[in-house]
C-alpha positions as CSV (number, residue, x, y, z in Angstrom):
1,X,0.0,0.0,0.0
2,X,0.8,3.6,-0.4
3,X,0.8,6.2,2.3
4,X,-1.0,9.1,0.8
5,X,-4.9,8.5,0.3
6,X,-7.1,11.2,-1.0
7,X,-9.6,12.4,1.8
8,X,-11.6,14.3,-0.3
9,X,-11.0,17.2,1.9
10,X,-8.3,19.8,-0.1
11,X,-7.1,21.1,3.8
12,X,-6.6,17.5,5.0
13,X,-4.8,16.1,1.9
14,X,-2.1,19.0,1.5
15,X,-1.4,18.9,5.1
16,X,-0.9,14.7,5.0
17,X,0.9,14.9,1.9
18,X,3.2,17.9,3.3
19,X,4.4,15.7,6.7
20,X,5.3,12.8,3.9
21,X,7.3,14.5,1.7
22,X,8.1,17.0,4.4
23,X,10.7,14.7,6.1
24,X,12.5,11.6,6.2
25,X,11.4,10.2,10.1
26,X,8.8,7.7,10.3
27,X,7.3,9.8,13.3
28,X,6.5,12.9,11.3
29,X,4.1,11.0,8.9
30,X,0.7,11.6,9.4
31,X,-1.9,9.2,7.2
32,X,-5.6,9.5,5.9
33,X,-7.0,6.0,6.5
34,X,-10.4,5.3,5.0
35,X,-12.5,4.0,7.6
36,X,-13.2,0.7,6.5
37,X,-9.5,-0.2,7.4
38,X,-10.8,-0.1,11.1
39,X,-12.6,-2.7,12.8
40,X,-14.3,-3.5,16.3
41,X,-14.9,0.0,16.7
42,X,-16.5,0.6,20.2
43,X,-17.4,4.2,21.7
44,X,-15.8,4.7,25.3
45,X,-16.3,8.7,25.3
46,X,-19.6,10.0,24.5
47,X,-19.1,13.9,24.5
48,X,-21.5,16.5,23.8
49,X,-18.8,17.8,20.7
50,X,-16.5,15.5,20.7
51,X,-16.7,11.6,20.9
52,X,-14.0,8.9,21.4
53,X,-13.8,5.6,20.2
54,X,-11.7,2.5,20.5
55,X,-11.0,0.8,17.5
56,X,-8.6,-2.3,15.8
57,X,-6.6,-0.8,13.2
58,X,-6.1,-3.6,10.2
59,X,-3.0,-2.4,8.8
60,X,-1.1,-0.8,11.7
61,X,0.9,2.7,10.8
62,X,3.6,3.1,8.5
63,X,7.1,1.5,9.3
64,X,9.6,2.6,6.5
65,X,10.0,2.6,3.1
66,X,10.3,-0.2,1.5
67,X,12.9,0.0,-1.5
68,X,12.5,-3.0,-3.4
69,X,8.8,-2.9,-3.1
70,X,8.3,1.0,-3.9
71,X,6.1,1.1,-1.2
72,X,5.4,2.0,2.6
73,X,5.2,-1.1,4.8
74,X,3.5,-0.8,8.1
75,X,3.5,-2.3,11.4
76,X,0.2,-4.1,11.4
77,X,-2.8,-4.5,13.4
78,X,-2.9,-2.7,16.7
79,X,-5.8,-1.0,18.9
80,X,-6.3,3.1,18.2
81,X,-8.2,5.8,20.0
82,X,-10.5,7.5,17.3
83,X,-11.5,11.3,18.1
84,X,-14.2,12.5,16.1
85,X,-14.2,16.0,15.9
86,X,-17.7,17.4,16.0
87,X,-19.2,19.4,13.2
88,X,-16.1,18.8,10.8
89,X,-17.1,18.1,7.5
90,X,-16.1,21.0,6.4
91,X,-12.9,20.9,8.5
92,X,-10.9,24.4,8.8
93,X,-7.1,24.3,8.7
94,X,-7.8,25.5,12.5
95,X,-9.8,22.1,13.1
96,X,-6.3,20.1,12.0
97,X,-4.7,22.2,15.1
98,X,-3.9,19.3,17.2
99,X,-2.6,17.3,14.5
100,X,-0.6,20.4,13.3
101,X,1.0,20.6,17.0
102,X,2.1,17.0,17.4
103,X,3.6,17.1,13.5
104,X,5.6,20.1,15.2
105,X,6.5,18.1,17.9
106,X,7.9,15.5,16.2
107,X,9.8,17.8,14.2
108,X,12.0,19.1,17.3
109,X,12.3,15.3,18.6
110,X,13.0,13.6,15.1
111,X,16.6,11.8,16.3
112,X,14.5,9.2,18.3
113,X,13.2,6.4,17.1
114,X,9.5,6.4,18.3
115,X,9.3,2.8,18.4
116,X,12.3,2.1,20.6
117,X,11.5,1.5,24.6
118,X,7.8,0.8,23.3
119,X,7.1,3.9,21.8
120,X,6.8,5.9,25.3
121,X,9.9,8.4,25.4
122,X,9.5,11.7,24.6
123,X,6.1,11.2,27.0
124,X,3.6,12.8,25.1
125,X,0.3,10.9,23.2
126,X,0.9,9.5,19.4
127,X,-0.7,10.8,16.7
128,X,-1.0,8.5,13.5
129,X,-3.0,10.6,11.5
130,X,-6.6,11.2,10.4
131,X,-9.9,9.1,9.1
132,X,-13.4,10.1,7.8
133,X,-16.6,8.4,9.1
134,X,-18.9,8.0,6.3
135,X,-21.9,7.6,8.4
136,X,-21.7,11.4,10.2
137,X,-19.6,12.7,7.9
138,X,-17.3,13.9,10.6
139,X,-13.1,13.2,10.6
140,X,-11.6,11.5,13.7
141,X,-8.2,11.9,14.6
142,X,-6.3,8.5,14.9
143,X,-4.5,8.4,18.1
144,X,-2.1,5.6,20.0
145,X,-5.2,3.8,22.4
146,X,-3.8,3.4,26.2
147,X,-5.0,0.7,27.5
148,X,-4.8,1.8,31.8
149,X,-6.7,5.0,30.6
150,X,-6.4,8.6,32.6
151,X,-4.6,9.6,35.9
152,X,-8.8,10.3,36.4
153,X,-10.1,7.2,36.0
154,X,-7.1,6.0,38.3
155,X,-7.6,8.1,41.3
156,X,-11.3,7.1,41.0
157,X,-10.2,3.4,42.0
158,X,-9.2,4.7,45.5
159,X,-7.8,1.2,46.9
160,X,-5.5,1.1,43.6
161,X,-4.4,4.5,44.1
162,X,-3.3,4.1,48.1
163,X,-1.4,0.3,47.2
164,X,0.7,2.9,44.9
165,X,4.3,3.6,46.6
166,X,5.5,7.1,46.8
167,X,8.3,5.9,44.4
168,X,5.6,4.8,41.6
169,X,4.3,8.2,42.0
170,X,7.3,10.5,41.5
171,X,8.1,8.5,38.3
172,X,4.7,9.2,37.0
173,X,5.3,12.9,38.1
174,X,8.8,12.6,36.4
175,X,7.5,11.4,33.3
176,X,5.2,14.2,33.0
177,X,7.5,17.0,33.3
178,X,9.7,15.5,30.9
179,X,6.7,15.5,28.8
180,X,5.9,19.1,29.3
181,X,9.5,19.7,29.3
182,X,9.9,18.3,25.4
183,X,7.0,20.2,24.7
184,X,8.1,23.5,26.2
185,X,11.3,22.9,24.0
186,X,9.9,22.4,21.3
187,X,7.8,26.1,22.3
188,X,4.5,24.2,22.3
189,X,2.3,25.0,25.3
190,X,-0.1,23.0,26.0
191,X,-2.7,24.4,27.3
192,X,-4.9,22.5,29.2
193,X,-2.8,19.8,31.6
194,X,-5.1,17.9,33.8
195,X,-5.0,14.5,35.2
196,X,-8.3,13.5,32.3
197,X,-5.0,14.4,29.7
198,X,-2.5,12.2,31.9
199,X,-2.5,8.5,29.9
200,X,-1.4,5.6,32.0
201,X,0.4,2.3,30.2
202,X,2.0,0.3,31.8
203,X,4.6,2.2,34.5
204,X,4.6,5.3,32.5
205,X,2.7,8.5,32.4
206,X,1.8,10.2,28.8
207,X,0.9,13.9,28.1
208,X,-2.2,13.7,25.7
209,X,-4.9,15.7,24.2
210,X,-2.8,18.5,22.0
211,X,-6.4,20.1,21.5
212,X,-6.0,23.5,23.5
213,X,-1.9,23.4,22.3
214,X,-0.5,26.5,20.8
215,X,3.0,28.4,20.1
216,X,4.2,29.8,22.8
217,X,4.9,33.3,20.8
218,X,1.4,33.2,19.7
219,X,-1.0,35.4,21.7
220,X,-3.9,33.8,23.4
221,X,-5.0,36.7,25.2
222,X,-7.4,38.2,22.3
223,X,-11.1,38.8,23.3
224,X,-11.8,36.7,20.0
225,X,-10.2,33.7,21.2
226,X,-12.3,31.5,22.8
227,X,-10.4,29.8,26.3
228,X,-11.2,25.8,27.2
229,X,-10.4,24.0,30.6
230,X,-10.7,22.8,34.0
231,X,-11.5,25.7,36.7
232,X,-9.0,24.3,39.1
233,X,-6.2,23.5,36.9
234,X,-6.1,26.9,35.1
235,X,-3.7,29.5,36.3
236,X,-4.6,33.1,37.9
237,X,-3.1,35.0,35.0
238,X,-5.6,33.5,32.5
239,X,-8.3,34.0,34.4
240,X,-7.4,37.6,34.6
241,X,-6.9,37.8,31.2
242,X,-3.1,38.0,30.7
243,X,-1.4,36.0,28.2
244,X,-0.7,32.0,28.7
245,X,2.9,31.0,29.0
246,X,5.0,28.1,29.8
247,X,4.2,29.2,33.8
248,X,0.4,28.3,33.0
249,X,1.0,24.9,32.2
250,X,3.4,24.8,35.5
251,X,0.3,26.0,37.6
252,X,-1.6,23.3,36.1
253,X,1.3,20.7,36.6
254,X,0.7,21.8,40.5
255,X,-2.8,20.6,40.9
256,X,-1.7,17.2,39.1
257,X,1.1,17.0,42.4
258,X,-1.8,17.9,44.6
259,X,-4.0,15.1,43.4
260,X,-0.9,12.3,43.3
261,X,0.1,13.4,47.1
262,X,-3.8,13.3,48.4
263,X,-6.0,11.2,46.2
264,X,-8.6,13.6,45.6
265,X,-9.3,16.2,42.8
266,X,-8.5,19.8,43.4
267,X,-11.6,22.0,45.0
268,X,-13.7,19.1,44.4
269,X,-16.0,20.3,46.9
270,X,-16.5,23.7,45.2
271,X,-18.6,24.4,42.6
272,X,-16.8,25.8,39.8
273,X,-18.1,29.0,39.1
274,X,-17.3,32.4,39.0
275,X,-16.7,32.7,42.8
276,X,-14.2,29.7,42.3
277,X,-12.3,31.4,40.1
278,X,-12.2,35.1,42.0
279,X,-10.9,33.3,44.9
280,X,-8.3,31.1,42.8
281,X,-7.1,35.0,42.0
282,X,-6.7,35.6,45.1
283,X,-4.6,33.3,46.3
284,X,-6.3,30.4,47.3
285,X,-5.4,27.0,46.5
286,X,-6.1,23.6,47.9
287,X,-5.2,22.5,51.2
288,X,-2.0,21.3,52.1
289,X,-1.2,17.6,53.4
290,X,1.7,16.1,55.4
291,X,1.6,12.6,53.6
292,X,4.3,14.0,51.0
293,X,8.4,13.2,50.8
294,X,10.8,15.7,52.0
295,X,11.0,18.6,49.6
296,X,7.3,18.0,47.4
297,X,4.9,20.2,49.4
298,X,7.7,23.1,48.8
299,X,8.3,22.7,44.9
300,X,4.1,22.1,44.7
301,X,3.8,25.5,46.5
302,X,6.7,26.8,44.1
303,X,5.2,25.5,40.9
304,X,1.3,26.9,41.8
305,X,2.6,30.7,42.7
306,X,0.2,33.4,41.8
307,X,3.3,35.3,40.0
308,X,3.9,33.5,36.8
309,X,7.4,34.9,36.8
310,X,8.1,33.2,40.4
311,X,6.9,29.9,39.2
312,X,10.1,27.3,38.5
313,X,10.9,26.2,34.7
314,X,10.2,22.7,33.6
315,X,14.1,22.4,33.7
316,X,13.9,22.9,37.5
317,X,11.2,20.6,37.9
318,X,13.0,17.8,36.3
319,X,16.3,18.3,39.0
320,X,13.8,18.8,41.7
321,X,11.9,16.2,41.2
322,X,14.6,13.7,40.2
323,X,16.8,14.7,43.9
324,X,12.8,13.8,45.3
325,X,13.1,10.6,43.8
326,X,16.7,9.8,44.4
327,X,16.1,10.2,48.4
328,X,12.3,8.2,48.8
329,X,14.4,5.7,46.9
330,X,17.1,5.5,49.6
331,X,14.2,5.4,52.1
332,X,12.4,2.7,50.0
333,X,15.6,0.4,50.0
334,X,15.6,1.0,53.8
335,X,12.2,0.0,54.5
336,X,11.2,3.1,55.9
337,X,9.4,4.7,52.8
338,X,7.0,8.0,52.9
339,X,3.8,6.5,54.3
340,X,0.3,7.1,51.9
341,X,-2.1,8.1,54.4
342,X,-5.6,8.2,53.6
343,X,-7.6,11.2,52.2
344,X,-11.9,11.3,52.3
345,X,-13.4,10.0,49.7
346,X,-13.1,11.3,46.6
347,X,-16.0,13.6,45.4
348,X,-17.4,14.4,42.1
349,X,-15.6,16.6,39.5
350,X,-16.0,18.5,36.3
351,X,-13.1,17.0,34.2
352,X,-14.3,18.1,30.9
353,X,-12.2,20.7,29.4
354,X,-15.4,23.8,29.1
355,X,-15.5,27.3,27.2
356,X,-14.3,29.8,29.7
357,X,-14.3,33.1,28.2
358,X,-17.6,34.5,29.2
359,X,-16.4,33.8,32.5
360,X,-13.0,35.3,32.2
361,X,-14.8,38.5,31.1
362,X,-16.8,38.2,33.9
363,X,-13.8,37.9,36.8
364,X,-12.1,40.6,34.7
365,X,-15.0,43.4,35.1
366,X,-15.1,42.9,39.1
């Protein structure tokens, strides 16, 4: 088989064909794959706009280039996440933003073979490409499928989540700033971190959802622009209406430290409203534990300052983090590890990503 298949859609197919003849690297491909190459699809996330499938992809994604055949061989069957984007049969080049973001991506992190150490370094989601469902009409972006699902759906299984060494959870915390950190590199921000965009596989925590993802010298501050997200992961500066930076997604990396030391969701108790959010301004910010190894609760408190510019880069985070890790694992081989002590039950939470900016205009007028 060839790679490039016609779509049908003049914005889809000069955007696949650019990332194939674009570069060399497997990883920057992207593919149309007509729908009928996907089997045993199954809905697992039934959005008002957007809905998520599971699916069995026949043919796999491409693999390399096969000389003597003149063609692209491919890796074969595997399970895919299929995101259908509402209302897109007349896709805009803005609707192909998260595809656009990862292609990006993968240009800043092309000397890595994405397939080596299964496919999990550089930490963020894999993109494969895009298909079209005849039935709606409507393209779905095809994504890598993780089979432990989200950091959410983990916390929600509370006896899981307390078996769970303070070691297991600094290495999920470590893989997610090295995540952000490849990202921020590559000056992508992303936009919208929360633990219903942390993917679980295996010992290893992913980055996905790229759909809120932007250039970092890109303004995101216009009254036009329309602002998605969790209330208690989003930063006091974009609530105020200053511009988002690479300190926003730091905020939001806070709250994800919050939930990993406590087991609950921040402000899950609150409504999240306007009144949430003036307070968030404010200063407040969820209450602080005990149950943490020596040095978390201080970089948590670091990384969720109301002063962007006081907040520490993802580099910092990684060395932090990494000297965290270095002593519970001395205390870990000496049997006297940081003990997980029980939070109340968890309560329920908003952790759909929702249009903010009537709200923003709102906080900003009082």
């Amino acid at each position: 088989m060839t790679a490039f298949k016609p779509s049908g859609n003049k914005i889809v197919d000069d955007f696949i064909k650019y990332t194939l003849t674009n570069r060399n690297e497997m990883i920057s491909k992207m593919e149309f794959v007509p729908y009928d190459r996907f089997k045993n699809i199954e809905l697992i996330v039934g959005g008002v706009f957007d809905k998520i499938y599971k699916a069995t992809w026949i043919d796999g994604p491409i693999s390399y280039w096969n000389h003597k055949k003149q063609k692209y061989d491919t890796y074969g069957e595997m399970k895919v996440a299929l995101k259908e984007l509402h209302n897109s049969k007349y896709i805009s080049s803005e609707g192909l933003n998260e595809l656009k973001m990862y292609y990006k991506f993968t240009l800043s992190m092309a000397s890595y073979d994405p397939y080596d150490n299964d496919g999990y370094y550089p930490y963020i989601s894999k993109y494969y490409g895009i298909t079209l469902d005849p039935t709606t009409q409507n393209f779905a972006i095809i994504i890598k499928y993780y089979e432990l699902g989200d950091l959410t759906n983990h916390l929600s299984f509370t006896e899981e989540f307390f078996n769970r060494s303070w070691l297991d959870k600094l290495n999920m915390l470590n893989n997610i700033i090295l995540g952000l950190k490849n990202l921020h590199n590559a000056n992508i921000l992303h936009g919208d971190i929360h633990s219903g965009n942390i993917l679980l596989e295996k010992n290893f925590a992913i980055i996905g959802d790229l759909t809120a993802a932007k250039i970092s010298n890109e303004t995101l501050d216009s009254d036009s622009d329309e602002i998605f997200g969790v209330i208690p992961y989003m930063s006091p500066e974009v609530f105020l209406g200053q511009k988002f930076v690479k300190a926003s997604d730091i905020y939001s990396f806070s709250m994800i430290m919050w939930e990993l030391m406590t087991g609950r969701r921040p402000f899950w108790d609150r409504n999240h409203d306007a009144d949430l959010v003036i307070e968030i301004c404010n200063g407040l910010r969820p209450p602080i534990v005990t149950n943490a190894p020596e040095g978390y609760i201080e970089l948590m408190k670091e990384c969720w300052h109301n002063d962007p510019n006081e907040r520490p880069t993802v580099t910092n985070i990684e060395s932090k983090i990494k000297n965290i890790l270095l002593i519970e694992s001395d205390n870990y081989h000496d049997n006297n590890p940081t003990k997980i002590i029980r939070s109340p039950d968890i309560g329920p939470i908003t952790i759909n990503s929702s249009p903010l900016r009537s709200m923003i205009d709102f906080v900003e007028s009082t």
